[in-house]
C-alpha positions in Angstrom: 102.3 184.7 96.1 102.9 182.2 93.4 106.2 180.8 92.9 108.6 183.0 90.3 109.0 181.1 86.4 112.0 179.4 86.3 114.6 180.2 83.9 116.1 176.8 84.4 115.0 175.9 80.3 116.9 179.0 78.8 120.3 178.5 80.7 122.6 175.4 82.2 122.2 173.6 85.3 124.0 175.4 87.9 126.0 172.7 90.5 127.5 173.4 93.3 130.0 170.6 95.3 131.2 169.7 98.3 134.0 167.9 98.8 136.4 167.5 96.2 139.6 169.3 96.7 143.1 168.7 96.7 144.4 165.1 96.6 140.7 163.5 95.9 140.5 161.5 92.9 136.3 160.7 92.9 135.7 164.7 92.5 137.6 165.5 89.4 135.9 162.3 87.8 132.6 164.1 89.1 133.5 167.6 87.7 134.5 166.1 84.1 131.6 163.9 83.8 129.1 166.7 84.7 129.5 168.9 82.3 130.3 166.7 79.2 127.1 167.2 77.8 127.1 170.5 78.0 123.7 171.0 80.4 125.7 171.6 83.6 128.3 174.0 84.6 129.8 174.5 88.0 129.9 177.5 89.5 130.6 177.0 93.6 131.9 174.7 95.9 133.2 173.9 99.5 136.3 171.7 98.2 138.0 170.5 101.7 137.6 170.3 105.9 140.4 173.0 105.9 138.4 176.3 105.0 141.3 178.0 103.9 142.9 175.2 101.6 138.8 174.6 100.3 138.9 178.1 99.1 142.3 178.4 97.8 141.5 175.3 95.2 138.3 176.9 94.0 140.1 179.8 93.3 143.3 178.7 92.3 142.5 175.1 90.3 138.9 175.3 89.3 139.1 179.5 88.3 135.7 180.1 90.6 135.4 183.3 91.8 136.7 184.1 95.0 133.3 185.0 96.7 131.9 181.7 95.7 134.6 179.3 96.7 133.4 178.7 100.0 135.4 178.1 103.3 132.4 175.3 104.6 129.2 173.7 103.3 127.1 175.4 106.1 128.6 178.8 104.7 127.6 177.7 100.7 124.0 176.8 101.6 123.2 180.0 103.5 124.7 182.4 101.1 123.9 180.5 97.9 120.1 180.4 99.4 120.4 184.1 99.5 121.4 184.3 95.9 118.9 185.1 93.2 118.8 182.8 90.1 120.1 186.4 88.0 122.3 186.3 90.1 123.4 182.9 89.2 122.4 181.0 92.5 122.9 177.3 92.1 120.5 174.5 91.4 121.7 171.2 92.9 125.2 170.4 95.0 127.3 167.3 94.3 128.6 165.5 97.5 131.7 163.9 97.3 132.9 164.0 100.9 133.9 160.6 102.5 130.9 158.7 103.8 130.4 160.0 107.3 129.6 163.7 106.1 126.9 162.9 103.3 124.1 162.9 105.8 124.4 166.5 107.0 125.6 168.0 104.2 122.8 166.4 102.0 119.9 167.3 105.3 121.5 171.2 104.8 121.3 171.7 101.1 117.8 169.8 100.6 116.3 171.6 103.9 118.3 175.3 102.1 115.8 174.0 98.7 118.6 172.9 96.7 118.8 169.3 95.0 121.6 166.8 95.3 123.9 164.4 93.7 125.2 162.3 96.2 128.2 159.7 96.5 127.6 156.1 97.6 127.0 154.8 100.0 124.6 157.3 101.1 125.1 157.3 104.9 127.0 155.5 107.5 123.7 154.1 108.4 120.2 152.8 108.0 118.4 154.9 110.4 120.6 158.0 108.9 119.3 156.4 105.3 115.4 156.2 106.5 115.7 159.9 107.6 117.1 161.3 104.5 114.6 159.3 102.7 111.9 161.7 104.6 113.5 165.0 104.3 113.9 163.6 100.5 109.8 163.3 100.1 109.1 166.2 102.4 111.5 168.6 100.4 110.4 167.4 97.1 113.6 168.0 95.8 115.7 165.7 92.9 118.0 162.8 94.6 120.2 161.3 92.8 123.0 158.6 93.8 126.0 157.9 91.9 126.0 154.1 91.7 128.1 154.7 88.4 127.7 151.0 86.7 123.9 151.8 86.3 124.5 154.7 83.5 126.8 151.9 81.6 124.5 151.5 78.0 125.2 147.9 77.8 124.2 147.3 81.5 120.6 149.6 80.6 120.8 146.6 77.9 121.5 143.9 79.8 118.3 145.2 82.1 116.0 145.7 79.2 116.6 142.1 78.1 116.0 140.7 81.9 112.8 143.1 81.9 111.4 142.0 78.9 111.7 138.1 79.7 114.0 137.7 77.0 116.1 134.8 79.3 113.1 133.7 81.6 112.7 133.7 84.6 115.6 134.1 86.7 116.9 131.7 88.6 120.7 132.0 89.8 123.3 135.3 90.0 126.5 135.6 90.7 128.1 139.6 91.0 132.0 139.6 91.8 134.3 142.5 92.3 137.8 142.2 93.0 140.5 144.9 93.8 144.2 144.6 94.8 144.4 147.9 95.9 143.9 147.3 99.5 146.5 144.7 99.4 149.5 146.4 101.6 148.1 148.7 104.4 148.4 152.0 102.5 146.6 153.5 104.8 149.5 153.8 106.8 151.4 155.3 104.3 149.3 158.5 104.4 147.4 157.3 100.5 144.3 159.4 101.1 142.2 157.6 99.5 142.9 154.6 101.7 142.7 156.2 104.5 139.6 157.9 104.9 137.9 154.4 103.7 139.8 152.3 106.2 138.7 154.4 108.9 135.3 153.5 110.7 135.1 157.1 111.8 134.9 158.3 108.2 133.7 155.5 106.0 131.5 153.9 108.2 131.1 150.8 109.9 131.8 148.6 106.5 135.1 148.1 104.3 134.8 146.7 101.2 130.9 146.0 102.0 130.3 149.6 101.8 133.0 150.9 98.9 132.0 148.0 96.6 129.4 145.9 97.6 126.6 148.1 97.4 127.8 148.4 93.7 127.3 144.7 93.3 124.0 144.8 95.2 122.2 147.6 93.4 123.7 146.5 90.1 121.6 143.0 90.6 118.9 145.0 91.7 118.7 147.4 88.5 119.5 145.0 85.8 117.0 142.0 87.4 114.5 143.9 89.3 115.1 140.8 92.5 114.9 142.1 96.1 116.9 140.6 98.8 115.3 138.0 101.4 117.9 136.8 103.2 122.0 136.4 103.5 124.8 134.3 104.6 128.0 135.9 105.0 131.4 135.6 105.3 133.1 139.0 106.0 136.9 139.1 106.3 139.7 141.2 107.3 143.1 139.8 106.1 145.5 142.7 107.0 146.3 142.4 110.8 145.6 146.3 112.5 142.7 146.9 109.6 139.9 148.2 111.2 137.5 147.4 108.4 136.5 144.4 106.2 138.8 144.0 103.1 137.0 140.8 101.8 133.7 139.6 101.5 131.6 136.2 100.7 127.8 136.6 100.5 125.6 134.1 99.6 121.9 135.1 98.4 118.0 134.1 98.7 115.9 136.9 97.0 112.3 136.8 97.0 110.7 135.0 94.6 113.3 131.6 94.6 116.0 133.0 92.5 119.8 132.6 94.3 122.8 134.6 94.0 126.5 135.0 95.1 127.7 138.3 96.0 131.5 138.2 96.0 134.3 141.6 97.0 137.7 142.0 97.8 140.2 144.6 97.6 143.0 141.9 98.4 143.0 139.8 95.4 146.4 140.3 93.4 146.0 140.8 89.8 143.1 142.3 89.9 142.0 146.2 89.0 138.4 146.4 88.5 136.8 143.7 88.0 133.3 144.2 88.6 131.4 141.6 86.0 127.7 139.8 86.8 126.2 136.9 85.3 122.7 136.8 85.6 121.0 132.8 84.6 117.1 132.7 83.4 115.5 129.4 82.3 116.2 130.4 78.5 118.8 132.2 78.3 121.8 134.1 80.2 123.2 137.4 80.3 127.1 138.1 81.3 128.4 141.9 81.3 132.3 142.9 82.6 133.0 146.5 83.5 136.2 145.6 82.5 135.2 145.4 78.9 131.6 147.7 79.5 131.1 148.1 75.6 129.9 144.2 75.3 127.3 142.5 76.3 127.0 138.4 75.9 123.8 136.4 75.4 123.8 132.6 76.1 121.3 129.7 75.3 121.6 126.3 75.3 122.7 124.5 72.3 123.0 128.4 70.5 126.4 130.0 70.1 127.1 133.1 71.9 125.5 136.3 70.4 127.7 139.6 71.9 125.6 143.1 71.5 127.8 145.7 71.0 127.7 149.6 72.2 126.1 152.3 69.5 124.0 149.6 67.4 121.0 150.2 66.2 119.5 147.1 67.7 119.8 148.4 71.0 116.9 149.3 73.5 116.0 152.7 73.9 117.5 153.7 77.0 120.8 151.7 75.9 120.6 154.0 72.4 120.0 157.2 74.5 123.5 156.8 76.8 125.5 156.0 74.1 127.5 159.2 72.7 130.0 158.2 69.7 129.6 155.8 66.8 130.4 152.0 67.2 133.8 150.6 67.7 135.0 154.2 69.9 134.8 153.0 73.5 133.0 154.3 76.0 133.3 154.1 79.8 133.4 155.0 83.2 133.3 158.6 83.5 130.5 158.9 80.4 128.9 156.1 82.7 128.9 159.1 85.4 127.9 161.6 83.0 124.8 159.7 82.1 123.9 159.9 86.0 124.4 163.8 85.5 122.3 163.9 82.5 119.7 162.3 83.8 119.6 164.3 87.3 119.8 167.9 85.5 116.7 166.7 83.2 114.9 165.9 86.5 116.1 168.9 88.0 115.2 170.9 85.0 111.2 169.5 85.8 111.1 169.8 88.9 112.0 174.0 88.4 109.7 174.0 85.6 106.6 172.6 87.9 106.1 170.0 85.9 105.6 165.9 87.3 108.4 163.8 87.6 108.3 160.1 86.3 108.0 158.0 88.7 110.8 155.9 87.9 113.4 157.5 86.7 116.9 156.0 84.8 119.2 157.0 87.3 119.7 156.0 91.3 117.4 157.7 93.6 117.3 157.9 97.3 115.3 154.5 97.4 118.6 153.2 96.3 121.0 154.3 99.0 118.1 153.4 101.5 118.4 149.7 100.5 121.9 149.9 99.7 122.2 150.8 103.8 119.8 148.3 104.8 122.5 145.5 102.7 125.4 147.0 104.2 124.2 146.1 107.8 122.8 143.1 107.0 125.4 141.7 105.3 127.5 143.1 108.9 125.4 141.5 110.8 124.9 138.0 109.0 129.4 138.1 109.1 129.3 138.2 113.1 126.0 136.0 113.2 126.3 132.3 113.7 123.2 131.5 112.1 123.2 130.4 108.7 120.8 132.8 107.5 119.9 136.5 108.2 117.0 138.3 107.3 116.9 141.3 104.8 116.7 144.5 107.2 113.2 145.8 106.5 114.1 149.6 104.8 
């Protein structure tokens, strides 16, 4: 029988999430940034391990109703794949667990015909990564990973210029992000936050590698287009009893001749989020800090510097299409999300409607988190390596 007409056009995106609940800070961010554009509403969720506390904040904080706050994922994906979409069924879940559960929670609701919004990193591991990537292209379904500083409209800038050979070829780039808020073990002070992502069991078998570098990596990767070749690192642990790495020093050949420094640490006092790249082509140079997203500076030799600023009309396409309020009102990190959202509920909205999807679309797919695992582990495995150099994991 042919497949029902979706409805998907005449209504919001439905989401559903997992993960979330009391005490987690990434999940409101999620929730706000989803619906600020007015195409996605929530309406389900499995909000916490503890089935009873999960179902209590649905009800009690989010105002879901009670039959759809659901006590475990496995329980949401059977019964919402029961559902009808009259009778409101959902259209894609947002995972926001700690690392370790993304796997089988995305492998249930892809497999149950639901798409997904993901966290970073994707899994706890490459092979995990490869298999997802399968059920991903066997499913059909929309993937989408929140690697946040991609939706940023002067980092879409920074890649149009790169793209369009506006500085050259590139030859050199150097991606730092420094944290202090690892600095004191506050995992042992019950923070939640820091413990789940100190914990190998949970986060994985990286630190600061997994929590932040992959940021670094696929920002390089989105705004310059360079794949990795090989690494050199240097990956630290400072606080005695820390079971994960808390500082990182990567150096960088990518195919092609251009070289890079990849820099992390969540032990460097002072500092709050201080993601920023520089990216150097033989005419020009492009430096962006997520510190102050909303600029973007241009260097030349012998030129002063020219800064392109959010909301102007000079701006590329895609930079112009994530931008939301007039110049000079500031825009940031959870509109940066919300751009990720907006972008997955248009896929998701083609994908119901039968119609093809680009084949590159402006928002993180599961190609990302694939390579993001395969730079996790190399990056591991160059920092307990004595050789200089490791190769780039083939993913």
């Amino acid at each position: 029988m042919p497949k029902p007409k979706s409805d998907i056009n005449s209504r919001k995106v439905r989401m559903g999430m997992v993960g979330g609940g009391y005490g987690a800070f990434i999940g409101a961010v999620h929730r706000r940034a989803a619906v600020m554009d007015g195409q996605i509403e929530l309406v389900c969720g499995a909000f916490d391990v503890d089935p009873e506390k999960g179902r209590q904040f649905g009800v009690n904080e989010l105002f879901l109703n009670p039959e759809r706050s659901y006590g475990g994922y496995k329980e949401m994906a059977k019964k919402e794949a029961a559902l009808s979409s009259a009778e409101g069924r959902m259209d894609f879940v947002s995972i926001v667990t700690p690392n370790h559960v993304h796997f089988p929670v995305a492998k249930t609701f892809l497999e149950a015909g639901f798409h997904v919004v993901c966290e970073k990193p994707m899994t706890v591991s490459l092979d995990e990564a490869k298999r997802l990537r399968k059920i991903v292209e066997k499913t059909g379904k929309v993937f989408a990973l929140t690697h946040t500083y991609t939706g940023y409209p002067m980092v879409k800038q920074a890649r149009h210029m790169a793209g369009s050979g506006e500085i050259g070829k590139i030859m050199k780039v150097i991606v730092e992000y420094p944290q202090d808020w690892l600095l004191t073990r506050l995992e042992l002070q019950g923070v939640q936050q820091a413990v789940w992502r100190t914990d190998p069991r949970q986060s994985g078998p990286a630190g600061s590698i997994g929590d932040i570098g992959t940021h670094c990596a696929n920002l390089v990767h989105y705004i310059t287009g360079l794949e990795i070749d090989s690494v050199c690192a240097d990956v630290n642990t400072f606080l005695s009893g820390r079971k994960l790495d808390d500082d990182a020093n990567v150096l960088i050949r990518f195919k092609g001749g251009a070289r890079g420094i990849l820099q992390v640490s969540q032990i460097s006092s002072g500092e709050e989020n201080h993601l920023n790249i520089r990216v150097w082509g033989d005419k020009g140079a492009l430096h962006w800090n997520q510190e102050n997203p909303n600029h973007l500076d241009l260097y030349a030799a012998g030129a002063p510097v020219r800064t392109f600023r959010r909301g102007q009309g000079y701006l590329c396409d895609q930079a112009k299409l994530a931008t939301r309020v007039p110049p000079g009102h500031p825009e940031a990190f959870i509109e940066a999300f919300a751009n990720i959202y907006l972008g997955a509920a248009s896929a998701i909205r083609q994908a119901e409607s039968g119609r093809k999807q680009p084949p590159a679309p402006d928002f993180p797919t599961v190609e990302d988190g694939v390579r993001g695992m395969a730079f996790i582990e190399t990056v591991l495995e160059s920092g307990k390596s004595d050789k200089k150099w490791t190769k780039f994991k083939k993913f």
